[in-house]
C-alpha positions as CSV (number, residue, x, y, z in Angstrom):
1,X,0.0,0.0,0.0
2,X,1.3,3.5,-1.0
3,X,1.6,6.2,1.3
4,X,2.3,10.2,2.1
5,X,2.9,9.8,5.9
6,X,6.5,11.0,5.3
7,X,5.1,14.4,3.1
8,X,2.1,15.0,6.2
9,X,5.1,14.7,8.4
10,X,7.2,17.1,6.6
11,X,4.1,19.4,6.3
12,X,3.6,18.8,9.7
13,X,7.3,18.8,10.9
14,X,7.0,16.0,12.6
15,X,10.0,13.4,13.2
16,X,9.2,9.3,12.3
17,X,9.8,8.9,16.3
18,X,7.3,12.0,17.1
19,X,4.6,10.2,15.1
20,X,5.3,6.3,16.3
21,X,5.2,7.9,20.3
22,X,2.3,9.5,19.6
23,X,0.7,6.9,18.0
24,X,2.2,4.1,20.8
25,X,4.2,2.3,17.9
26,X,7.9,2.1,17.4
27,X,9.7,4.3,15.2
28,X,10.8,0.8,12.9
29,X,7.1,0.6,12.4
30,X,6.6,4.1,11.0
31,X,9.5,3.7,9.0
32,X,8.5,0.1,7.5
33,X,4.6,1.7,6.7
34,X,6.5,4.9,5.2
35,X,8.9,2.6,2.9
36,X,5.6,0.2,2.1
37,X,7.2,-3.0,4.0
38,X,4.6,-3.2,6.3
39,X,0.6,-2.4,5.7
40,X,-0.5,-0.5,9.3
41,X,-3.7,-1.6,11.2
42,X,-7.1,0.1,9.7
43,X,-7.3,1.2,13.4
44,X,-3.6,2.3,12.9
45,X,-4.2,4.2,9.4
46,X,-7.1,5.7,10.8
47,X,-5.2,7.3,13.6
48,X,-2.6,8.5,11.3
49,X,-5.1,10.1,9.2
50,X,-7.0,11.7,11.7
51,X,-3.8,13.2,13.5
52,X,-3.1,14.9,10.6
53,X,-6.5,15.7,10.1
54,X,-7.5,14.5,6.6
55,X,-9.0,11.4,5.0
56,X,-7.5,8.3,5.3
57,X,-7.7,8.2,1.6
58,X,-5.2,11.3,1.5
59,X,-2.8,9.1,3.2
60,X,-2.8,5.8,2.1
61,X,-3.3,4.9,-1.6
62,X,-4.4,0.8,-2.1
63,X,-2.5,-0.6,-4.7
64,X,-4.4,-3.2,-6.4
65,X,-2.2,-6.2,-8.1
């Protein structure tokens, strides 16, 4: 699954280990959802979306195979 946590970040300035403590992860996982190694929770994408106050569908794009 695509992402733009790292541009909401930057638009946010917000480091990868800001955004894993506040969303009680650890900074490997932000980095691994970031990079598209690892496909967060819905509850997880949904709390990424919502601290940056858009859609979830401005943050993660489904890439269908």
């Amino acid at each position: 699954m695509k992402n733009k946590i790292k541009v909401f970040r930057a638009m946010h300035n917000l480091t990868q280990d800001a955004l894993a403590q506040e969303m009680g992860v650890a900074r490997q996982t932000i980095l691994a959802i970031e990079k598209g190694k690892y496909d967060p929770s819905l509850d997880l994408a949904f709390k990424i979306a919502r601290r940056f106050g858009v859609n979830i569908n401005d943050v993660f794009m489904y890439d269908e195979i």
